[in-house]
Structure formats: C-alpha cells, structure tokens
C-alpha positions as CSV (number, residue, x, y, z in Angstrom):
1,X,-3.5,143.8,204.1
2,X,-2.1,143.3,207.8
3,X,1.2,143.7,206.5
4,X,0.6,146.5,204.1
5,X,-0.6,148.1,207.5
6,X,2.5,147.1,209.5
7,X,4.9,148.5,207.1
8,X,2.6,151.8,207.1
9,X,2.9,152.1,211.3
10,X,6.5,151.2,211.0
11,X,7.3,154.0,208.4
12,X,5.3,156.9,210.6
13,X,7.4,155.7,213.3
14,X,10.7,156.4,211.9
15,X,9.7,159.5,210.0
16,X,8.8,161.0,213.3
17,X,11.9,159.8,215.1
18,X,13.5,161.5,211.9
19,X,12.1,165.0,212.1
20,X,12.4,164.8,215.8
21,X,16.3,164.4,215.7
22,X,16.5,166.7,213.2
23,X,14.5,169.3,215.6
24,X,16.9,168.4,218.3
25,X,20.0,168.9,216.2
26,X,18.8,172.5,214.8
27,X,18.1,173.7,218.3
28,X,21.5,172.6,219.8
29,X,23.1,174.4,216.6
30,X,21.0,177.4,216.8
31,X,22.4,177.3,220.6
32,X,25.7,176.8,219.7
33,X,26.2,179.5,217.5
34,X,24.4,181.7,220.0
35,X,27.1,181.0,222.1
36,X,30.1,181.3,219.7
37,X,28.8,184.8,219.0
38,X,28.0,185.7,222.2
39,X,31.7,185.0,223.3
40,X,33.2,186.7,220.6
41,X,31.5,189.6,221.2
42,X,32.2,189.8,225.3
43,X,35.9,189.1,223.8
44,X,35.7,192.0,221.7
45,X,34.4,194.1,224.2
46,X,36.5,193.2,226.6
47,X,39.8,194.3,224.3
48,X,38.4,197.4,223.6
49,X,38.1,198.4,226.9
50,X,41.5,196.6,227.4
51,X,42.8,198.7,224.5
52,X,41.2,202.2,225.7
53,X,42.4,201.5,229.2
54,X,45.8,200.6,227.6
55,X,46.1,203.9,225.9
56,X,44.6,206.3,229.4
57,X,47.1,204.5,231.1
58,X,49.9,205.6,228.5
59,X,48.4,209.0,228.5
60,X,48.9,208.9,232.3
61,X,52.3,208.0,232.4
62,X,53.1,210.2,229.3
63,X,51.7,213.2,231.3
64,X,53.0,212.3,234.9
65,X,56.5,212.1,232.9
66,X,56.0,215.6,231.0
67,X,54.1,217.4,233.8
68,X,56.7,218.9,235.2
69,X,58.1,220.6,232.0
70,X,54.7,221.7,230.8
71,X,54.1,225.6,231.0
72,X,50.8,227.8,229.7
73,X,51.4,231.2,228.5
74,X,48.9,233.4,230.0
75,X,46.4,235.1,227.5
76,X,46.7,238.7,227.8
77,X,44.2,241.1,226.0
78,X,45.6,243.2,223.5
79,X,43.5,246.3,224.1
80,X,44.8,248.1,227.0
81,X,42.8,250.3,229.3
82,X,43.6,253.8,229.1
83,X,42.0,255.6,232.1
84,X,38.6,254.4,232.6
85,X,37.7,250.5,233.7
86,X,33.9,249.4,234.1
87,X,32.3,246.5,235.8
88,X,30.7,243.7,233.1
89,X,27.5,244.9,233.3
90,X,28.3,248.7,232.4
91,X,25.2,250.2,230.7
92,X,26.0,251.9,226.7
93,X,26.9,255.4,227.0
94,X,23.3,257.3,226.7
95,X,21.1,254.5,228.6
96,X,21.8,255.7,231.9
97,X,18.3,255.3,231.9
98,X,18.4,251.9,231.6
99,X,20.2,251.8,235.4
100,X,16.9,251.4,237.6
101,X,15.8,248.5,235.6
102,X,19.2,246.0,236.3
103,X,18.6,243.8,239.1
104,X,20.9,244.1,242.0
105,X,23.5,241.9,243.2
106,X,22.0,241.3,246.1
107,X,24.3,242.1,248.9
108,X,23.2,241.6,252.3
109,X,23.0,244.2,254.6
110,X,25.2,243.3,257.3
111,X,29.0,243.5,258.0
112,X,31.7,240.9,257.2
113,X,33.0,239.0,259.8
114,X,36.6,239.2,259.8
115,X,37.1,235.9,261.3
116,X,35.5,234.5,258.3
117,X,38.7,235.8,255.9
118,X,40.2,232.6,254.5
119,X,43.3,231.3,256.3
120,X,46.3,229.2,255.0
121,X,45.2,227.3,251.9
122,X,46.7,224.4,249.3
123,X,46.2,225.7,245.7
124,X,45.6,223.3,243.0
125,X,45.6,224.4,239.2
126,X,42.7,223.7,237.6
127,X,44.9,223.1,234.3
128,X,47.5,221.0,233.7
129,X,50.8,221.3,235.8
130,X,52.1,223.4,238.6
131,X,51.3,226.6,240.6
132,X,54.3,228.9,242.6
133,X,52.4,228.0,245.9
134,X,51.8,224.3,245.2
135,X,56.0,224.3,244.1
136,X,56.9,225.6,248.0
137,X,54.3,223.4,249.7
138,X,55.6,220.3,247.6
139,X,59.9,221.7,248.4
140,X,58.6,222.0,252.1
141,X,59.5,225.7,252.3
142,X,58.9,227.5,255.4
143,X,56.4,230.3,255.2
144,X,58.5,232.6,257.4
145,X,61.0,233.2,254.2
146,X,58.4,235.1,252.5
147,X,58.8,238.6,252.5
148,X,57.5,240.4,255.9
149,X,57.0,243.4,253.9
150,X,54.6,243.1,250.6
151,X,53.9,246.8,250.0
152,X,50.8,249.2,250.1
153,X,47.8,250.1,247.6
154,X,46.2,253.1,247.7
155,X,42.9,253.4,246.3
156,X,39.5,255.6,246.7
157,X,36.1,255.0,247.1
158,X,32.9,257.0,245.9
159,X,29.2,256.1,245.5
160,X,27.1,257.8,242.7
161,X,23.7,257.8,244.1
162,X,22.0,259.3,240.8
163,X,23.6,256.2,238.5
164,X,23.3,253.5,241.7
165,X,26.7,253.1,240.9
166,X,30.3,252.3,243.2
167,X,33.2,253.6,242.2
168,X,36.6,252.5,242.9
169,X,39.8,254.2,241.6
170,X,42.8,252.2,242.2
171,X,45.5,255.0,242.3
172,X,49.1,253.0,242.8
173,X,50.9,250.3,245.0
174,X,53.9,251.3,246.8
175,X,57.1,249.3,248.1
176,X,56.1,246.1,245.8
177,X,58.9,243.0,246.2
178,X,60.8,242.2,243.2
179,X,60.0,238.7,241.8
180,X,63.6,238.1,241.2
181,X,65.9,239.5,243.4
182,X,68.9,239.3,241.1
183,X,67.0,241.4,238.6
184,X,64.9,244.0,240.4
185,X,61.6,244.9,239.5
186,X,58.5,243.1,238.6
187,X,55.7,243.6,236.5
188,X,52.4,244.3,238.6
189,X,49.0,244.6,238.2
190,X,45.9,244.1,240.0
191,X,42.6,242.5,240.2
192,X,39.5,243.4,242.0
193,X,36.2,242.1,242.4
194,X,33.0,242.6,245.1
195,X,32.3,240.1,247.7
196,X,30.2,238.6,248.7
197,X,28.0,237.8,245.1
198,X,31.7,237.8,243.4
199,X,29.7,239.0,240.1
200,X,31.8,242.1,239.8
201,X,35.6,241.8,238.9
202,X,37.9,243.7,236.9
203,X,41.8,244.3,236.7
204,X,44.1,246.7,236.1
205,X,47.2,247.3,233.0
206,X,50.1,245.6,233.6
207,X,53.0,248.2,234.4
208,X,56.5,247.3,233.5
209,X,59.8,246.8,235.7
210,X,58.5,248.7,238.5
211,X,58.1,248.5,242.4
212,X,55.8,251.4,242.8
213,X,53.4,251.6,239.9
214,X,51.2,254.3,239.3
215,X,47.4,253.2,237.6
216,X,45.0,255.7,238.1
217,X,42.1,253.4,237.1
218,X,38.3,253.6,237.9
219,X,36.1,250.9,237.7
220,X,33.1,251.4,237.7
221,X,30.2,249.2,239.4
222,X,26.6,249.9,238.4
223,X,23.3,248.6,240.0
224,X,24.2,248.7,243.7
225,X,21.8,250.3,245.9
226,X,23.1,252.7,248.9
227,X,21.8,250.6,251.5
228,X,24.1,247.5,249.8
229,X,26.9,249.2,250.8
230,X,28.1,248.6,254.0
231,X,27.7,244.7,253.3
232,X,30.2,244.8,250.2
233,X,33.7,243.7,250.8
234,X,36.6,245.0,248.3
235,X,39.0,242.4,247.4
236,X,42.0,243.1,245.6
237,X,44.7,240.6,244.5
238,X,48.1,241.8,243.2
239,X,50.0,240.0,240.9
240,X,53.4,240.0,238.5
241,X,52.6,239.2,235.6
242,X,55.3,236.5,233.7
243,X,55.2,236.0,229.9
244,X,56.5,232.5,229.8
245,X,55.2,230.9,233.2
246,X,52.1,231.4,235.5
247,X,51.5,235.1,237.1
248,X,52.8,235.2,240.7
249,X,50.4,235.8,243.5
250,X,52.4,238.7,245.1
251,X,49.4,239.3,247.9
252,X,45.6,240.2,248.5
253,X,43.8,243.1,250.5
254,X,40.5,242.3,252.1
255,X,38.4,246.0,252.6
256,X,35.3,245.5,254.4
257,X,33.2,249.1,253.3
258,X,31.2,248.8,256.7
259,X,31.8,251.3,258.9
260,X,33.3,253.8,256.7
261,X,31.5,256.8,255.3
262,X,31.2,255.8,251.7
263,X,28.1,256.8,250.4
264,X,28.2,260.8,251.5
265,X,32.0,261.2,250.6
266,X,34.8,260.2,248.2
267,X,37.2,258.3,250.9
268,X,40.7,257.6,250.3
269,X,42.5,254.4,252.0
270,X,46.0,252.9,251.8
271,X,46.1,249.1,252.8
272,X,49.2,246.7,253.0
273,X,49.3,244.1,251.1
274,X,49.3,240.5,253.0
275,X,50.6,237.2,252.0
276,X,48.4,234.7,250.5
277,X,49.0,231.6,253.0
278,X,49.6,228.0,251.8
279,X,48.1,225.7,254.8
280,X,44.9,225.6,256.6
281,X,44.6,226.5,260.2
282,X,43.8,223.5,262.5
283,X,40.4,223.0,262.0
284,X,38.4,219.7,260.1
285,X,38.4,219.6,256.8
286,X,35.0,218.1,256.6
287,X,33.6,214.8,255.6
288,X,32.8,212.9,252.1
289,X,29.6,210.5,251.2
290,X,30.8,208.0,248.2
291,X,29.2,204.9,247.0
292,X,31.2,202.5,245.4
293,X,29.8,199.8,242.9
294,X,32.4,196.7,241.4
295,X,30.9,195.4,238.0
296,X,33.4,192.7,237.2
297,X,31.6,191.1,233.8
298,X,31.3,194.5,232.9
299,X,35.6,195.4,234.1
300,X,33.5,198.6,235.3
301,X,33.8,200.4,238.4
302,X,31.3,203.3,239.5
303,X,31.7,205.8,241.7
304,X,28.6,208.1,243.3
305,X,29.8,211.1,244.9
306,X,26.3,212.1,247.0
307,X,27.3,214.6,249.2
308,X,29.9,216.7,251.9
309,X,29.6,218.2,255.2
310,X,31.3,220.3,257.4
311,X,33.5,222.0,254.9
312,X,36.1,224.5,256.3
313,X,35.4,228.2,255.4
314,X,37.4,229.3,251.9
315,X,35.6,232.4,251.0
316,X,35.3,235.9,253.1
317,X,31.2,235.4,253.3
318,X,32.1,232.0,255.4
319,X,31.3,229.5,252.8
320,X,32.9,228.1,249.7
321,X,31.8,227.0,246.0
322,X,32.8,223.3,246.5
323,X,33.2,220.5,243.8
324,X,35.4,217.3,243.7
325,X,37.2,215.6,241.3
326,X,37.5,212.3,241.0
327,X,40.6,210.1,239.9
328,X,41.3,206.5,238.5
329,X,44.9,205.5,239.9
330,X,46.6,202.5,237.9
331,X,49.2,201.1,240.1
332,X,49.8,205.2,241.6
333,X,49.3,206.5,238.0
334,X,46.5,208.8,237.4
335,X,44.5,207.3,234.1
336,X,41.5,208.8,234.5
337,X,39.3,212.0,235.7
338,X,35.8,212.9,236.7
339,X,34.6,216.1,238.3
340,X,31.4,217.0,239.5
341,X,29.6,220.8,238.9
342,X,30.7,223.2,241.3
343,X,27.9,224.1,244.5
344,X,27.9,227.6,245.1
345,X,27.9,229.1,248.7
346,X,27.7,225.9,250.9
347,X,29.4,224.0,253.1
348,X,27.4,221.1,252.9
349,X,27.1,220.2,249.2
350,X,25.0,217.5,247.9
351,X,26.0,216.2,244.5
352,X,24.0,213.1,243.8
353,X,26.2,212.6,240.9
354,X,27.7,209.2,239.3
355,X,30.5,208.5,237.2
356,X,31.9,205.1,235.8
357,X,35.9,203.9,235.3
358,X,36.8,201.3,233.3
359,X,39.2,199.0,235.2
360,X,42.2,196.7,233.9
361,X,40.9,193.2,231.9
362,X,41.4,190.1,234.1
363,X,42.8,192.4,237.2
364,X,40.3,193.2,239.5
365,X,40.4,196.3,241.6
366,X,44.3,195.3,243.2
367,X,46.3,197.5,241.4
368,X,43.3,200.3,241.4
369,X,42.4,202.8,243.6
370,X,40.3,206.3,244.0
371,X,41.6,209.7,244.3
372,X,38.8,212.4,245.7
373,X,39.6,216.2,245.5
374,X,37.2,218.7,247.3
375,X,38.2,222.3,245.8
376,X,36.9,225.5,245.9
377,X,36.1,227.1,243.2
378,X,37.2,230.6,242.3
379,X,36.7,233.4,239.9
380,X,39.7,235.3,240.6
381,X,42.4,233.0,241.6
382,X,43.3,229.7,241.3
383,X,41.2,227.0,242.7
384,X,42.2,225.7,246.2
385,X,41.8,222.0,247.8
386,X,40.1,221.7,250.7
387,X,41.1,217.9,251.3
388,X,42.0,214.9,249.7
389,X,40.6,211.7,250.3
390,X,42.2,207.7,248.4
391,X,40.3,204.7,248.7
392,X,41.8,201.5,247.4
393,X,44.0,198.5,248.7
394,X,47.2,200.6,250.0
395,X,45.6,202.5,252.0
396,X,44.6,201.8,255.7
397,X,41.1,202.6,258.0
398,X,38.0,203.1,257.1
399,X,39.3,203.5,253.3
400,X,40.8,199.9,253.4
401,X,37.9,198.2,254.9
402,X,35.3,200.0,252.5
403,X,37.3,199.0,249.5
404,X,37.8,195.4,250.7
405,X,33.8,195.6,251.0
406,X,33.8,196.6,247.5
407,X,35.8,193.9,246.7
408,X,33.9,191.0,248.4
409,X,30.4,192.0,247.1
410,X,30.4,192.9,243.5
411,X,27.3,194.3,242.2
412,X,26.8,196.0,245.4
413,X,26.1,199.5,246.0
414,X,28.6,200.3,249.6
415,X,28.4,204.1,250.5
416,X,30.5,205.0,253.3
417,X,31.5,208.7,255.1
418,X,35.0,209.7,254.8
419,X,37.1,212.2,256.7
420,X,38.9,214.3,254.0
421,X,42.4,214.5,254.7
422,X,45.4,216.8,253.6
C-alpha cells in the first residue's frame, strides 16, 4: 500500500508540473503573436502614411513645376444686364410692400475715417497660381511705372425714401489706360459694393475695346434707412476684363457719402480712379499664437493656430476679415495645406483651431518646416496677406529656438508668439 501511495504523489506531481508548463508556454505564444501582429500592423501603418506622404510630396513638386503655366478662365454670366442692376436682396416686382419688413444692414451712423483707407498691400490668390500684382512684387517692379493717370468715373447718387432704397447709377469712365499698349483699348467694367457691412455688391457689363465706356447702369439697394446714409462708403473697383488669364485690377474709388447731400437730391460726382498699391506702409504687421505638438510613434505633427493680435488695418472700416493658412514644407516644397475659417471685422482674431500633418517615416522634423499665412479676406477682390510667418530648422530667432523645443520634447504642447513678417 505505501508504494501504491508513492507512485500516486509522484504522478500528481508531474501532472501539475505538466499543465503548468504547458500554461507557461500558451501564455508566451499568446504574447508572441500579440507582438507579431502588433508590429505588422505599426509597419503597415507606417507605409501608408509613408505612401500618402509620398504621393502630397509628388503632388507638391508636380504643382510647384506646373504653377507657373497654370491659368483659370474667368466665369462670366451669360445674361447681360440691359439698363437696370439691383442689389441681391431686391424685393419681386409687386412686393414693394415687403420693404419695411427686411432687416437693415446695419450701418453706423458716423463718418469714415479716411486714414483708415487700406494702403499698399501683397495680394495672394486664393486659387491656384498667380495674380498681375503678386507678378510685379515677385519681378521687383517699381511702383512709380504705373500709370500716373488712371481715368475718371462719373456716377450719381439718389435716395428713395418711400422704397428705403439707395440708388446708384454708374454713368461712364473716362481716360481709362489700355492694358496693352501695343494694342490699344481694353475691356472695362466695374464693380461696386457698400461698406462698411460689404453685403451689397454688384457689377457692371463688360464694354469692348474702349477707353471711355459709356454704362448707364442703376443699381439698386433696398433696405437702408435715411439716417444710414451718411455712414455708407461707395467702393468701386475697375477692372479689364481678359478671356484667357485673370481680370486686371485697373484701380478702385473710395466715396465716403458723409457730408454730401444725398438723401434730399439726386447728386452727381466724378472721381479719379487711384492705383491699387502693392506694399504695406511701415507699420507692424501684428503677431501670431501657435502651438506646436511632435508625435513621433505616430510620424504626426499638429499644429494649433489659437489666436492674432495687432493686425494692420485692410479694410476702409479699420479692421479686416482675417484667416491663416497653414503649410507643410518638405525640404522647401509645399505638400500640404490647412486653413482656418475666416474672422470677420477684427484685428485680434482668436481661432482656437487645430490641424494635424503627417511627417516623413524615419525623418523627424529636419527636413520639415511650417508656413503661416494671415490674409484678409474679401468679397470683391482678391484676398491679400497681411504677413507671413516659417517655423522650422532653417530659419533663425524665436522660430528656430521654438522648433528646436519642438524637437527636444515630443509629446509636448510648446505655444509661442510670433511677429508675422513680410
């Protein structure tokens, strides 16, 4: 019996020596295979984002090469206006009724400081490829070789006091400058719209081969309230209009209504035309708040744009519409863009906004850097940078030492104020 019992003890012991090495063994293969997977799926991940940052950076380069022989044809309505030309929110004919109920823009009551009028300004298309202006800043043309002499627009003003209504008849522009000297003539027309609100705008026909063409358009404005009128500002652009490229900015007119007697009178004016300038005056051009985030399991890099201050004044009301867009340079190439929504009448935005760029596999941020463009946005025109500002290893300052921070504490959330430059 004692060795009956033996034998017993000793076959429990190995059983249980057996099942626990076999316990052992599934969890170190459960583990294993764990791993396995879990390495070819960061390897995975990692070649897509290797392989989508393979194919921005192609896009880049294909678009930097081809940028300069890329050209939008202007859409151009097919219905022409005859005689008569009426604000977007003209009333049916028969609801004249209807005219007390529509809200009002909401024009303040007081003058327009001239000082406020925008000065000399960079213009950056909001499409692809290149504006007139941006061509003669980038050739380093002098301003002085524009013409001194831009021509005249002669125009009217009435006020309707029974349909709240402003009318404005845009009669003809005189002594125009040809858009190619060698050929004479250009093909003018013009746009208007209300300041300050900017909810108002309208444009003429486009006339044909002329110098001096003769419109005879009214536009009509409803929903403004007599006392609104001696805050409203008329700004008029002319242009010459090009089939096959962009539409030249020829000039602009900038027509405070305070002081003048509309509102008891039809009065008639005649403006020249001024040149639309291309730099800014010397004054700041503000300051921008990013924060800056390396994720490098992740090849991730994200970018919070929270806010600006001190913006110069871009519109005739002494504010702007500000918004920025953001760019991911590859070794100088532009690979990838962000913008933030546009902040209407401010000159200290705050965007609170974040964005994220995926960066080279295996390369760090050395070959990366940030782009920041603060523009303001415009109805009429095309939109115009305020400043630039580029962050990354090239660069020198305050940029250099916040990307280097970047750098040495991934992970990290780094904000830092910026002076935006030219």
């Amino acid at each position: 019996m004692a060795v009956i019992e033996e034998q017993h003890s000793h076959l429990d012991t190995v059983s249980g020596a057996t099942i626990a090495g076999i316990c052992v063994g599934c969890i170190v293969f459960l583990i294993s295979i764990t791993a396995v997977a879990y390495k070819c799926y960061r390897r995975r991940v990692m070649r897509n984002a290797q392989n989508r940052l393979s194919s921005a950076i192609k896009k880049g380069l294909q678009e930097s090469n081809s940028g300069s022989m890329k050209k939008s044809t202007p859409v151009r309505s097919s219905k022409i206006m005859k005689s008569k030309g009426t604000s977007p929110i003209t009333p049916p004919d028969g609801e004249s009724k209807l005219l007390h109920k529509m809200p009002s823009p909401g024009f303040t009551q007081t003058g327009i400081d001239p000082s406020a009028i925008k000065s000399e300004v960079y213009v950056e298309n909001e499409k692809d490829g290149a504006t007139p202006e941006k061509e003669e800043v980038m050739r380093g043309e002098p301003l002085d070789e524009r013409p001194v002499k831009l021509g005249f627009v002669n125009f009217s003003v009435d006020y309707d006091p029974n349909k709240t209504a402003l009318l404005v008849t845009i009669s003809n522009a005189t002594e125009l400058p040809p858009r190619d000297p060698t050929l004479g003539g250009c093909d003018p027309y013009i746009k208007l719209q209300l300041l300050p609100e900017k909810k108002h705008k309208c444009k003429t026909r486009v006339l044909r081969k002329t110098l001096n063409p003769v419109y005879d358009e009214t536009f009509t404005f409803f929903g403004i309230n007599a006392n609104q009128l001696q805050g409203i500002t008329l700004h008029f652009v002319v242009l010459s209009f090009d089939r096959f490229s962009r539409d030249e900015i020829i000039g602009e007119i900038i027509h405070p209504l305070a002081g003048s007697e509309v509102g008891q009178k039809e009065v008639t004016f005649t403006r020249e035309i001024s040149a639309r300038h291309l730099k800014f005056r010397s004054q700041g051009r503000g300051d921008l708040l990013v924060s800056l985030c390396y994720q490098p399991a992740a090849n991730r890099l994200g970018v919070v744009v929270l806010k600006a201050r001190n913006l110069p004044k871009m519109d005739i009301t002494g504010l702007s519409d500000p918004y920025v867009k953001i760019y991911l340079l590859y070794n100088g190439q532009r690979i990838a863009k962000k913008k933030t929504h546009v902040k209407k009448r401010t000159l200290n935005p705050v965007f609170n906004e974040s964005f994220l760029f995926d960066v080279p596999y295996n390369e760090g941020l050395q070959n990366i850097s940030l782009e920041f463009l603060v523009l303001d946005w415009d109805r009429m025109t095309k939109n115009e940078v305020v400043g630039r500002l580029e962050v990354g290893v090239k660069c020198s300052g305050q940029e250099l030492n916040h990307w280097n921070e970047v750098m040495n504490c991934p992970r990290k959330q780094i904000a830092e104020w910026h002076k935006l430059k030219e």
